[in-house]
C-alpha positions in Angstrom: 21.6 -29.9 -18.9 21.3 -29.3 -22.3 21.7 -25.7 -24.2 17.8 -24.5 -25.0 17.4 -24.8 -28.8 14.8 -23.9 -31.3 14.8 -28.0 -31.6 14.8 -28.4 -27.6 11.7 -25.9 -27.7 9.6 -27.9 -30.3 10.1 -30.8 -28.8 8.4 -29.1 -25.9 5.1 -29.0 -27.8 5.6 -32.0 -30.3 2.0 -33.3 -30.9 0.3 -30.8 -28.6 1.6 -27.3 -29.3 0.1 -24.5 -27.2 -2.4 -24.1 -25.6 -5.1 -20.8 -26.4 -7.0 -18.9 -24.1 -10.0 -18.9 -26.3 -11.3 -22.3 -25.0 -12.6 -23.2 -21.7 -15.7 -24.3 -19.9 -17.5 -22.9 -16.9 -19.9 -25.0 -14.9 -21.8 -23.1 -12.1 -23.9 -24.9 -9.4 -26.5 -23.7 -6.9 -28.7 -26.4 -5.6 -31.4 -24.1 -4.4 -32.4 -21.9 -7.8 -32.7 -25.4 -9.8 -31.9 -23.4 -13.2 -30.0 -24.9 -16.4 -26.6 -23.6 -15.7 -25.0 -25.2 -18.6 -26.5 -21.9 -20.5 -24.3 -20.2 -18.5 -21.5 -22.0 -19.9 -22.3 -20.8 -23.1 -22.7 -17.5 -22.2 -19.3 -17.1 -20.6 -17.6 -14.5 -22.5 -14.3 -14.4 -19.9 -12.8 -16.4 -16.6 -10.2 -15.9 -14.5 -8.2 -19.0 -13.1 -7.6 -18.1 -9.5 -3.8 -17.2 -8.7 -2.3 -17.8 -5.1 0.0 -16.2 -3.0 2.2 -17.6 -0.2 2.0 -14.6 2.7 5.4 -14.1 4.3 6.4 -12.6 7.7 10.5 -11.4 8.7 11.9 -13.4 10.8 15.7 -12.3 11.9 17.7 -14.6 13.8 20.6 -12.5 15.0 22.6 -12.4 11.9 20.0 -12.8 8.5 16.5 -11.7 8.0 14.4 -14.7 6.3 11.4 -14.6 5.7 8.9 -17.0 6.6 5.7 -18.3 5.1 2.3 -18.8 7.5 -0.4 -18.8 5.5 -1.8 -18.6 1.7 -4.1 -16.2 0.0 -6.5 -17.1 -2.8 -7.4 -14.7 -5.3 -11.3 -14.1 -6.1 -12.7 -15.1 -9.4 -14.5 -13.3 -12.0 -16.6 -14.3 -14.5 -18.0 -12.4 -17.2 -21.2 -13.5 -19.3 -23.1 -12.0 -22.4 -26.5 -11.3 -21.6 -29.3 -12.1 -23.2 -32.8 -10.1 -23.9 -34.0 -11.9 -21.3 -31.8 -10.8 -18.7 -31.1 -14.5 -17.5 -27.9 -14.4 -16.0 -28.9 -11.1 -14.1 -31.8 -12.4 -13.1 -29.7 -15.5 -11.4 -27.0 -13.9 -10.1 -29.5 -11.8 -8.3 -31.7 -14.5 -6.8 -28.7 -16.3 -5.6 -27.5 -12.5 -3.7 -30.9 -12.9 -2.7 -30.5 -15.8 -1.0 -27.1 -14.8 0.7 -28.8 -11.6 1.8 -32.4 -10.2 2.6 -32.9 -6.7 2.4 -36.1 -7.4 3.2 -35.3 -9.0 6.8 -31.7 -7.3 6.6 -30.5 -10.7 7.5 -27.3 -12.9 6.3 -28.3 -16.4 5.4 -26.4 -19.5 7.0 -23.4 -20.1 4.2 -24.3 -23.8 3.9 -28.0 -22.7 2.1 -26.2 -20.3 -0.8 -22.5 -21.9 -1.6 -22.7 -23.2 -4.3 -19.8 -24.6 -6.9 -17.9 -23.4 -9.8 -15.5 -25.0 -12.0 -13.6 -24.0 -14.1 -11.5 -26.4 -17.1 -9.1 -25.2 -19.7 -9.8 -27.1 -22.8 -7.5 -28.5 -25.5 -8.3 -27.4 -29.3 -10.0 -31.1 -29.3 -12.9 -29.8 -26.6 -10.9 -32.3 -24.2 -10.2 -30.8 -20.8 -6.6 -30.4 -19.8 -6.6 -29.0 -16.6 -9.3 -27.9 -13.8 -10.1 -25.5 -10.8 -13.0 -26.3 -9.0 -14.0 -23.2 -6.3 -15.5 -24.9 -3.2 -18.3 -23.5 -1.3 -18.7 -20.3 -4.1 -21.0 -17.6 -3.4 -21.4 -14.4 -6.0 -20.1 -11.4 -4.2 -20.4 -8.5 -6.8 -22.6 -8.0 -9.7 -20.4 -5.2 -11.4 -23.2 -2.2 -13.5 -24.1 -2.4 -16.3 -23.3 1.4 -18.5 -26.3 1.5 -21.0 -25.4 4.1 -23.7 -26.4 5.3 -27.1 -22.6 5.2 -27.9 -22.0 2.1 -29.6 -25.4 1.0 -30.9 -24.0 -2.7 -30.9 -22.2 -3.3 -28.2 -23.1 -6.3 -26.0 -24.2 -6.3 -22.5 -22.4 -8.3 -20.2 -22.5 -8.9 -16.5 -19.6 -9.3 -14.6 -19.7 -11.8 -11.2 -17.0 -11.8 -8.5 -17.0 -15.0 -6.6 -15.6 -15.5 -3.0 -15.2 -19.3 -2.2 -13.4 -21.1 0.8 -10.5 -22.9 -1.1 -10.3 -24.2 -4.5 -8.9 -27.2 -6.0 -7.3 -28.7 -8.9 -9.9 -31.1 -10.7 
């Protein structure tokens, strides 16, 4: 092994250097609205790349305690967009909860008629994409409000969407 170096760690990123959390790409589908999602992409002000977590029990066999793994745990995603005077991605996000739920009927939908997909890919300072998580079988779960206030006359609105998904995948 050799000793870490200021020449060892440029070598690291000879031709590439780092990578910045500024560029990325969102792509959210829903088969049923039939809207233009790549304007989502564009308004995607923030993402979250899902973390995991391998879940542990103790398990002590007479002399140690180990623990033991038995199952994983997938964080949820967020995604927050920019609005628009239209109040486009609102207006989505909210027929899609429609679908999952009617508070009309008070009834659930069957999860195969609202999943829908998102990926997600962290892009190179090219545009290229370098890596990928794609959430399979995505449904919104929260809308986060919206605080409308005299306070900072230009301020954005944005809209904030937690997504719950079955498992998600490297793409």
């Amino acid at each position: 092994m050799t000793n870490p170096t200021i020449d060892n760690f440029k070598a690291i990123f000879k031709g590439m250097g780092p990578i910045t959390a500024s560029k990325f790409k969102v792509v959210v589908t829903q088969k049923e609205l039939g809207k233009n999602t790549d304007r989502l992409n564009m308004l995607t002000d923030e993402v979250v790349l899902p973390g995991k977590t391998i879940a542990t029990s103790e398990y002590t066999d007479g002399r140690q305690t180990k623990k033991i793994p038995y199952t994983f745990i997938e964080d949820e995603v967020t995604i927050t967009f920019i609005e628009n005077t239209n109040y486009e991605v609102r207006r989505f996000f909210d027929a899609w909860m429609s679908q999952i739920f009617d508070k009309q009927r008070y009834r659930v939908g069957y999860k195969d008629d609202f999943v829908g997909g998102v990926k997600i890919y962290q892009l190179d300072k090219t545009g290229k994409e370098v890596y990928g998580i794609e959430l399979q079988r995505a449904y919104p779960t929260t809308i986060t409000p919206v605080q409308l206030n005299n306070a900072g006359a230009e301020d954005l609105v944005k809209i904030t969407v937690t997504f719950a998904y079955d498992i998600y995948s490297t793409i």
